[in-house]
Structures are given as C-alpha cells and as structure tokens.
C-alpha positions as CSV (number, residue, x, y, z in Angstrom):
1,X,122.9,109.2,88.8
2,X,120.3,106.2,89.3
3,X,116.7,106.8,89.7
4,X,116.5,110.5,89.7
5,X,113.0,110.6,89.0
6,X,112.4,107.9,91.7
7,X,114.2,110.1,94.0
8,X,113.2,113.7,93.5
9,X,109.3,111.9,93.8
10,X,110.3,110.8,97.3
11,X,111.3,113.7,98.3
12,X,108.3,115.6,96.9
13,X,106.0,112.5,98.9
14,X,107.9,113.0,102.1
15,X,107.1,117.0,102.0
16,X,103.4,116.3,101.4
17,X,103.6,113.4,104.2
18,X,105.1,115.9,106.6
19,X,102.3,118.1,105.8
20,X,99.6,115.9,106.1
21,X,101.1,115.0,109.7
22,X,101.4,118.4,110.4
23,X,98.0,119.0,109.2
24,X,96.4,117.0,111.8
25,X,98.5,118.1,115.0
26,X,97.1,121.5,114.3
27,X,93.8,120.1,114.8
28,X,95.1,117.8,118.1
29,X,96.6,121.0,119.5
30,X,93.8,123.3,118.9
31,X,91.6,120.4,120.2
32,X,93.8,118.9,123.2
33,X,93.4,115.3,121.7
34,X,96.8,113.4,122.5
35,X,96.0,110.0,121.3
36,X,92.9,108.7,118.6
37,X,90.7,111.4,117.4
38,X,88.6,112.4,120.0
39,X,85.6,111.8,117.7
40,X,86.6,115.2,116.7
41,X,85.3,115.0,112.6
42,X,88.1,117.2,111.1
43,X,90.2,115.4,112.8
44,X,88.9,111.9,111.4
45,X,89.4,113.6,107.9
46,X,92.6,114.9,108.1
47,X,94.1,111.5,109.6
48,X,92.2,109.3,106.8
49,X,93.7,111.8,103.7
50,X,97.3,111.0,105.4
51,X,96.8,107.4,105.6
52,X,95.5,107.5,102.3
53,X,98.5,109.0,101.6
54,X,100.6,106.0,102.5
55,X,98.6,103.5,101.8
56,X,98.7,104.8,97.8
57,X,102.3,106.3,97.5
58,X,104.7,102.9,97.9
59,X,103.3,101.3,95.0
60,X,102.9,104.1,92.8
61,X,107.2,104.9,93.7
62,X,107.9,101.4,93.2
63,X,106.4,101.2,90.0
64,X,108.0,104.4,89.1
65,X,111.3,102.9,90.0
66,X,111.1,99.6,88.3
67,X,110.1,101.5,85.1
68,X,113.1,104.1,85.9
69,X,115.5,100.9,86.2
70,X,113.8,99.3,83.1
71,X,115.1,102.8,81.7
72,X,111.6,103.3,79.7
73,X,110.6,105.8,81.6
74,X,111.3,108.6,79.0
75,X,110.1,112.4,79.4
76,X,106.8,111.4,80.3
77,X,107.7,109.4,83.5
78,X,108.3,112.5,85.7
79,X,105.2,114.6,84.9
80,X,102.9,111.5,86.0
81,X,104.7,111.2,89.1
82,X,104.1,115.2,89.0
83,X,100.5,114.9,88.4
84,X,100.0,112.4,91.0
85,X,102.0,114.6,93.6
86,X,99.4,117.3,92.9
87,X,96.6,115.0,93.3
88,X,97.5,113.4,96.9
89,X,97.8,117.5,97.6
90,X,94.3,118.0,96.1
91,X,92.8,115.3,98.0
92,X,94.2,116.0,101.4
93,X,92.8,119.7,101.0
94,X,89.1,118.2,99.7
95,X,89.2,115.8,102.8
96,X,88.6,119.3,104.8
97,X,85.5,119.4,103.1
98,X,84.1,122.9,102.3
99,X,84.5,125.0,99.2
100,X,87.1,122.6,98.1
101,X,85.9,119.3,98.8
102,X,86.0,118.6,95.1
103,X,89.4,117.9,95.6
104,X,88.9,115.0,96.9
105,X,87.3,113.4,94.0
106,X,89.7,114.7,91.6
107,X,92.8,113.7,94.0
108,X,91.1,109.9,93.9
109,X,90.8,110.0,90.5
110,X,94.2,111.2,89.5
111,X,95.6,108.2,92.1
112,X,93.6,105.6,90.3
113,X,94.1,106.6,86.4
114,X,97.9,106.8,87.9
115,X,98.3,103.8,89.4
116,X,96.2,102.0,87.1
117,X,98.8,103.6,84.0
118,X,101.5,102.8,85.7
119,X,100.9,99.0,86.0
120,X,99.8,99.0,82.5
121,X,102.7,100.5,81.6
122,X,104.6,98.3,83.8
123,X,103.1,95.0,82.3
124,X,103.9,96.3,78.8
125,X,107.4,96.7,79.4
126,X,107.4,93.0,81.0
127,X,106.4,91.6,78.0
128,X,108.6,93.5,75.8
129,X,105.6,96.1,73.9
130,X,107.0,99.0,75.4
C-alpha cells in the first residue's frame, strides 16, 4: 500500500477538523448565531484555532507525502506527523483560553518546529544528503 503514513495522517486531520467544526456550533447553538460570530469572543477563538487548522495542515501532509513517495520517510516519519496531530489538538483547546491556554503556545510551536523540519528535511532529500 502507497502512502500509509500520508493516509492514516489524513484521517487523524479530518477527525480533529470535524471537531474543531463541531467545537464552534456548540458555541453558535448555545448562542443562536447562524452566520459570522456575533462578536461573541469564544466564538472568535474557536473559529480562528479551526482556520488555523487548515491553513497549517495541507503543507505539512504534502510534505509528509512527498517525503513518503521519496520513500525516506523511515520510522521517524509517522511520530512527527503524530506530534503535530497532538499539537493542532493542544492549540485548539488553549484557543479557549483558561487554565489551558498554554496550549496554544505549545500547539504553535510544535506547528512551526514541524513544518520548519519537514521542509528541511524535504530540501535534504532534493539534493541527495538524506
């Protein structure tokens, strides 16, 4: 099978994109706010940690991918793309604020040392080093 760890990353993504989305229409339901946010704050947060969401994921899958298909992805591959899973989870709860709004900063930093790896990595393969 082709791009297993691309794959079962996807599917983990599109679980924590469902409940980021689910996240905030609990907070339009309890709120009644059909459409924007109603300048309802929690409601601001909880959309902004999903959008963060997508805007992050694609490139870190696609680089997970190409590396996969480069097949130099190795036993290491799969528990970054693990890590990074947990992060985006950490950061949507810190968004809340609260007793866990350290989250957030460890969430952002787990997507940026990830990302950041993962094009280095990427680049190293490219030019043969890796």
């Amino acid at each position: 099978m082709l791009l297993t760890t691309t794959l079962s990353l996807a599917a983990a993504a599109a679980i924590i994109n469902f409940w980021l989305a689910l996240r905030c229409g609990q907070v339009r339901s309890k709120a009644k706010i059909s459409i924007g946010t109603g300048g309802n704050d929690m409601l601001e947060r909880r959309m902004r940690a999903q959008l963060n969401f997508v805007e992050n994921t694609p490139w870190v899958l696609l680089l997970i991918a190409g590396i996969e298909l480069a097949a130099r992805g190795g036993a290491w591959l799969a528990p970054v793309g693990a890590v990074f899973m947990l992060g985006r989870v950490a950061h949507g709860l810190g968004m809340d604020g609260g007793s866990f709004a350290v989250g957030r900063s460890i969430g952002t930093a787990i997507t940026m040392l990830t990302q950041l790896g993962l094009a280095i990595a990427a680049v190293l393969i490219v030019l043969g080093y890796m």
